[in-house]
N, C-alpha and C positions, 0 to 999 in steps of 0.2 A: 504494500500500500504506500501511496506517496505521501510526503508532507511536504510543509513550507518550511524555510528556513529561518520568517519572521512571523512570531507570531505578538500578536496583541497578549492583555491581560485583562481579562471580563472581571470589573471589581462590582463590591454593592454600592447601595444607597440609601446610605442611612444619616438619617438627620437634615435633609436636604444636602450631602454632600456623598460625591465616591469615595471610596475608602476601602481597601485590600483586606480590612477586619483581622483581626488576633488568628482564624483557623490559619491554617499552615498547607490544608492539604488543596488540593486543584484537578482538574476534570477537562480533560480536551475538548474542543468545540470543534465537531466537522463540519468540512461541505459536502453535501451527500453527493451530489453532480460529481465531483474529483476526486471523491474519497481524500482529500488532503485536511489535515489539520488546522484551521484557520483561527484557533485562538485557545487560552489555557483560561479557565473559570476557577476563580477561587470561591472555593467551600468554606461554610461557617461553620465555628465552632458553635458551644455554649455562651462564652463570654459574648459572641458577636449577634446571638441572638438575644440574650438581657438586655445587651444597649439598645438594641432595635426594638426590643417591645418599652421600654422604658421610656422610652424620646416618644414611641407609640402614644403610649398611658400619657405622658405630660400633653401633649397636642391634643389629644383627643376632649383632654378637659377644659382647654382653650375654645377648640374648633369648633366644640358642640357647643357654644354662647355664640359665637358669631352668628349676625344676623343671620336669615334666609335672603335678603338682598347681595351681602356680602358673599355667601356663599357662591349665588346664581353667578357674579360676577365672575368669578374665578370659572366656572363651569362653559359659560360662555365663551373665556380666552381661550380655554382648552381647547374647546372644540375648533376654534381658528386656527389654532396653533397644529392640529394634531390632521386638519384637513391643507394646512399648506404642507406638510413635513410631508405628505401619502407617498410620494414616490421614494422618501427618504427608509421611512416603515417597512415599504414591500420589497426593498434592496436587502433590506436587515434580513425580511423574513425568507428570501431567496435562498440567499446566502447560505443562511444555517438549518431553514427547515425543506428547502429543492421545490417549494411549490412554482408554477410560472407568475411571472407579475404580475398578470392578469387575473389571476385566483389570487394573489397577494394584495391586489390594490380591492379586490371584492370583498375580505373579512376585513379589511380598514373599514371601508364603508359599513358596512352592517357595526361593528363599533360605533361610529359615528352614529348612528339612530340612536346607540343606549344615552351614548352622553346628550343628547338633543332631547331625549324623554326627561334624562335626569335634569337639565335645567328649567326644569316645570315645577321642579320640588316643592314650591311653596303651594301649589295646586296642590300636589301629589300628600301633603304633609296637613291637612287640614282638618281639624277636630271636627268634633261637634258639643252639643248646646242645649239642654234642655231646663227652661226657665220653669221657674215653680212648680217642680214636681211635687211637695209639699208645701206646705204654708211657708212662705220666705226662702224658701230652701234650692239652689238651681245646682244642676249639677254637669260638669263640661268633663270633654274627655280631649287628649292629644297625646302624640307622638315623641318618643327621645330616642337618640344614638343609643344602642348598645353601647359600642364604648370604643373599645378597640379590635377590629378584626381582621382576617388574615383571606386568602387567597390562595390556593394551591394550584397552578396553573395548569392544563398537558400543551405538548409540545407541538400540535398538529395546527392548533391557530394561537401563536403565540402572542397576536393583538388584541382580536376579537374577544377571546374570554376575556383576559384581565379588564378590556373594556364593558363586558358585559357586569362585571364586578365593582372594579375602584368608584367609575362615577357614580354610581348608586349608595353606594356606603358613604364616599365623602357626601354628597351632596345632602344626606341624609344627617349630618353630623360628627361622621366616624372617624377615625384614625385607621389608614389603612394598610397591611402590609403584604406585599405579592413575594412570593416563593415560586417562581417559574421553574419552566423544566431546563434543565442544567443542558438540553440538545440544543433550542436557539434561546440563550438569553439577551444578547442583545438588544431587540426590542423595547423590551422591558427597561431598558438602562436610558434610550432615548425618551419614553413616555415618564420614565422620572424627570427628565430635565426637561420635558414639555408641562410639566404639572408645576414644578419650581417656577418657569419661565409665567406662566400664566399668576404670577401669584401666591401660588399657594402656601400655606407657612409650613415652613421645616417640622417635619416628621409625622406629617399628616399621609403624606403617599412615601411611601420606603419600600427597597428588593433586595431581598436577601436571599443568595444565592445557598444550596443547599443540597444534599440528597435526604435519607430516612432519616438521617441526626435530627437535621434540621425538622423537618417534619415532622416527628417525634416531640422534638421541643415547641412547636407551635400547639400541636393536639393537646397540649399537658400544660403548662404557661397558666399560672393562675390570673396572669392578668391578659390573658387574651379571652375576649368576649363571644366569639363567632367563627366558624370558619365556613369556607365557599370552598369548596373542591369539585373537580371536572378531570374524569379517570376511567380507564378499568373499573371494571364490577367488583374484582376483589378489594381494591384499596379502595376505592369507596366505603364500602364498608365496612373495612377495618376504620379508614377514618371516623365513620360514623359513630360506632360503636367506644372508640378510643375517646374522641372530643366529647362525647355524650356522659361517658361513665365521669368524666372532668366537668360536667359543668355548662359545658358552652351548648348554644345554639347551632347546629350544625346544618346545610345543605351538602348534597352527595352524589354530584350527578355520575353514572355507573356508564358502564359500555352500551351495546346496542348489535342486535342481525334485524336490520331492514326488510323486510319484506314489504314486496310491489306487485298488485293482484294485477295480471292486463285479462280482459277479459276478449271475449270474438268478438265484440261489438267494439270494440276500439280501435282507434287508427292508429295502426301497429306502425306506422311511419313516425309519427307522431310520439308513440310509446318508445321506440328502438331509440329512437333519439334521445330524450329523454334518460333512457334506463343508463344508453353509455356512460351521456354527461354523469349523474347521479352515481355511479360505480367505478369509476374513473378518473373522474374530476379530482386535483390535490393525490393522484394514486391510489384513491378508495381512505386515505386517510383520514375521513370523517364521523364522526358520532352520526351523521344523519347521511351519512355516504348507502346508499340501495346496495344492498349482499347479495339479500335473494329475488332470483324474480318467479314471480309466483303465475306459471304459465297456462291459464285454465282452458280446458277442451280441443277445441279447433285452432285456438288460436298458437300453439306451441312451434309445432313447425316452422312457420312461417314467421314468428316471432325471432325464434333463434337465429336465423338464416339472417335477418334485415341486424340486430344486434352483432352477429358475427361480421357483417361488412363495415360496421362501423366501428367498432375494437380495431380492425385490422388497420381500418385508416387515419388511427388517432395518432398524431408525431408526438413523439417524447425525446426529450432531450433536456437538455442543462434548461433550467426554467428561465433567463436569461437570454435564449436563443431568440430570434422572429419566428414565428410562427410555431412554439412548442407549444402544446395543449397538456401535457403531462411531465413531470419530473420523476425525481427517483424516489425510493421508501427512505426514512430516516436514518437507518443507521445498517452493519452490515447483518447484525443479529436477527433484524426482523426481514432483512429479505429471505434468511436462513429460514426461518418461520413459516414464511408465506408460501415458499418452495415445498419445503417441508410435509404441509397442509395440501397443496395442489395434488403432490403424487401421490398421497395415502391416497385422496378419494380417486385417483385414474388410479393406482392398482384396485381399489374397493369394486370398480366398476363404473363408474362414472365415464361418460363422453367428455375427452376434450375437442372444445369445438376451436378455442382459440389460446397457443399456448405461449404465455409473455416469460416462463423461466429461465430462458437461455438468451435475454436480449441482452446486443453491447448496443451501446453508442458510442460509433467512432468519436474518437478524439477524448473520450470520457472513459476508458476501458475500468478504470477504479473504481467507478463512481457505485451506487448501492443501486442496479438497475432491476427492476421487473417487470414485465411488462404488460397491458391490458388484457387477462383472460378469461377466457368463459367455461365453466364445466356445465354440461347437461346431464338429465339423468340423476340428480343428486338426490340421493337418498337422508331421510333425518336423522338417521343413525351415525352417518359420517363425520367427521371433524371438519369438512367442510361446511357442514350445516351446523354442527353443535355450536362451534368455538367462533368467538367476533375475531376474523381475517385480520383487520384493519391493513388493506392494500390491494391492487386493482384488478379482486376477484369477482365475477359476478357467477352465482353459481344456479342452475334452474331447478325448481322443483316444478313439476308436472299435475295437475290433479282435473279434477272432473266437472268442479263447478264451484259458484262462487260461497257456500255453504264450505264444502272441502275445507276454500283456499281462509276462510275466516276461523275455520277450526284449526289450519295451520298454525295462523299466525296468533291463535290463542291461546296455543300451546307451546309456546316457547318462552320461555322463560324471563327475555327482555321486554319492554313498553314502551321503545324512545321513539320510533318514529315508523310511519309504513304510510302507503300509500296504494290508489287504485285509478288506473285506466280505463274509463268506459265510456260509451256516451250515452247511456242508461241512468238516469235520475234516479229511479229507484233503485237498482244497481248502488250507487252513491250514497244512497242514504242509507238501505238497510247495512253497506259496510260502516259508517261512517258509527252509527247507533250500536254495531255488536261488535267491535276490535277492543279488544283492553289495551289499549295503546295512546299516548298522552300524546302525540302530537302525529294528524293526519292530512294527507292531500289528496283531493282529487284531480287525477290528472294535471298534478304536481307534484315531483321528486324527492325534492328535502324540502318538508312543511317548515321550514324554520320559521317562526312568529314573528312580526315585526314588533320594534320594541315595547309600544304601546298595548302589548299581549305581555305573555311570560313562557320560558324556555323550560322543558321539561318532561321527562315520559313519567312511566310507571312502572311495579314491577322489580325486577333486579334493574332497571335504569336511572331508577331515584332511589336515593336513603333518605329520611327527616321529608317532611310535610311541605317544602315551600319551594316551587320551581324559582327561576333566576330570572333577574330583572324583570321590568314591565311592573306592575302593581304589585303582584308577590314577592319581587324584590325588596321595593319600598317595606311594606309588611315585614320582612326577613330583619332588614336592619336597624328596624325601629323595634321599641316596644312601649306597650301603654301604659297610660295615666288616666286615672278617672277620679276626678272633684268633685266636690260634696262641699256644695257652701252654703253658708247661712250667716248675716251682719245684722242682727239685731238691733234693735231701735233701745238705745238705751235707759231707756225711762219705760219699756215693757219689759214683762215679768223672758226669765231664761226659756222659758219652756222647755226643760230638760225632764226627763222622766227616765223610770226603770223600767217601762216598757218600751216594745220595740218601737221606734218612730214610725208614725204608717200617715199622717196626715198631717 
């Protein structure tokens, strides 16, 4: 494998400023494209996670008094600031996660929706009011910061979540700390000095770089209030479980196997299209990336056929090229994985219709390539169906009808997201009514909500009660108060009593 001869030093950001912190130990940063080394990440110890929740806890008790004006303000510049940098963003996110810039400059934007909701905040943050519910007595209710909370990022949109997180918690009150994933953090490192640049005061947004230490000390942290994570099914909820048994409020959003019903009534031009983008797009490296396609009756054949012609014609290359639609998997373990996965289900018996394990791209021979494939024939038994792929498998299951294809996808075990092809209204509905699945599309690929909704499946895809931004977020970062007032007329009797007050 190649390296560079220069590399950078990926430091945190703690206190409004970089700083290399007390740990000692460091974590290479690849480019997936070159397989070459492009920077060494320094890892936090303990001491380096004390100061960071510390600076955390003192801002947090500041921040949460600044006005809701003041707040907006800084929410505002953000969003300027972080809408002019966009090409600067999806450079970073090129670089070190291999998506093309065009998939890179797309989860900036969907970012930008959450920060554009969150400067609504004092909408979003608005009590209620009920005068004289008893003789003299009104009682009001409203909203405060938890306090200080953290963010546990994964590596597939290294923008997107943490934007789907920080502006909601800050704008809410909070003090916030991101723990990205140690594959690309630099992002993360720019969106701190876009959050300083707009304002914001020191140690209100902080990154502390890490692997399980670190995380470990964030789940446990008696003065961490909250945690937001976005992962695997299993660390999900270990986190859940771990920040839970501590005390804290926790969200937990878990893996995902996609399934996409196309039915015979659907315009399978329309669908194949679709299913690529959806299974392919970013390398299949998505929570809402389509795995399986769920091929009912008549329409299988002829479904596969039109999805195989456009697998074949999707370019992958260094995400950086003109005209690449695809890059490589992250790292060289998971292409080991995704390979791995491909041949069990062809030796199990599975059809390959389209086989991306043996791709190079010239000029890139190191880089972590795999390329867009299809198996038919997939049986549920298979680890192609059991286990979430995460990279650019689309695997088909076959069945009889659109009852089948709903008892499929009601039996698996994940809830994040599925979708249906039809042009049948009632088709649409009776899916839409019997999936146990939190977020759906019809004849649309990845339901992802816009911000003004909230993010979230069911199932092994959520741990903890509260999907991510949108009004459930709000909700997540807040918690209540409710008043009970009464100002007596001094020269009237107390009216206290030992019974319960009712009038």
């Amino acid at each position: 494998m190649s390296t560079t001869t220069t590399r950078t030093t990926i430091k945190h950001f703690i206190n409004g400023a970089e700083t290399v912190g007390e740990g000692d130990r460091t974590q290479p940063v690849y480019n997936p494209a070159t397989g070459a080394i492009s920077a060494e990440l320094r890892l936090a110890n303990r001491a380096d996670l004390d100061a960071t929740v510390a600076a955390a806890r003192a801002a947090a008790d500041s921040w949460g008094d600044f006005s809701l004006a003041k707040r907006t303000n800084v929410l505002f510049k953000f969003r300027e600031l972080v809408a002019a940098h966009v090409d600067d963003l999806a450079e970073l996110i090129t670089a070190e996660h291999g998506k093309v810039l065009s998939d890179a400059k797309g989860e900036i934007g969907r970012g930008l929706e959450v920060i554009e909701f969150a400067c609504g905040i004092p909408q979003l943050l608005k009590g209620d009011y009920s005068d004289q519910v008893s003789t003299g007595i009104d009682v009001f209710s409203f909203r405060e910061p938890l306090g200080v909370v953290a963010g546990i990022t994964p590596f597939n949109f290294p923008v997107m979540v943490p934007l789907w997180m920080a502006p909601m918690a800050i704008a809410a009150g909070n003090a916030f700390i991101l723990k990205p994933s140690e594959r690309d953090p630099s992002p993360s490192m720019l969106l701190a000095k876009l959050w300083k640049q707009a304002g914001l005061p020191d140690g209100v947004f902080q990154v502390l770089h890490g692997d399980k230490e670190t995380v470990d000390g964030l789940l446990t942290h008696p003065d961490v209030d909250g945690i937001s994570f976005v992962g695997s099914t299993p660390i999900a909820k270990y986190v859940h479980e771990t920040a839970t048994a501590h005390g804290k409020r926790v969200q937990a959003l878990g893996g995902a196997k996609n399934h996409a019903i196309v039915m015979p009534d659907a315009d399978l031009d329309n669908a194949a299209d679709h299913l690529a983008a959806a299974a392919f797009g970013s390398a299949g490296e998505r929570c809402m990336a389509i795995s399986v396609a769920v091929a009912v009756g008549d329409a299988a054949d002829l479904l596969v056929k039109k999805v195989e012609e456009r697998a074949l014609a999707i370019k992958v290359d260094n995400g950086t090229a003109a005209g690449a639609e695809m890059g490589p998997v992250i790292t060289p373990a998971s292409k080991e994985r995704i390979v791995k996965i491909v041949t069990e289900a062809q030796t199990a018996g599975a059809a390959m219709v389209v086989d991306g394990r043996d791709l190079v791209v010239p000029g890139h021979e190191d880089g972590f390539w795999v390329g867009p494939t299809v198996i038919d024939h997939v049986k549920t038994e298979m680890t192609a169906y059991t286990e979430e792929i995460f990279g650019p498998v689309l695997v088909v299951v076959r069945v009889e009808d659109l009852d089948a294809g709903i008892a499929l996808i009601n039996a698996n075990p994940y809830g994040n997201g599925t979708a249906i092809f039809t042009s049948s209204g009632a088709n649409a509905r009776k899916f839409q009514r019997s999936v146990t699945v939190g977020m759906i599309g019809i004849n649309v690929p990845l339901p992802v909500p816009v911000a003004y909704h909230s993010f979230g499946g069911w199932k092994a895809s959520l741990f903890g009660d509260k999907h991510i931004y949108g009004p459930e977020g709000v909700s997540f970062y807040t918690r209540g108060k409710v008043v009970t007032s009464r100002w007596p007329e001094p020269t009237h009797a107390s009216g206290a009593s030992y019974n319960f007050p009712s009038s």
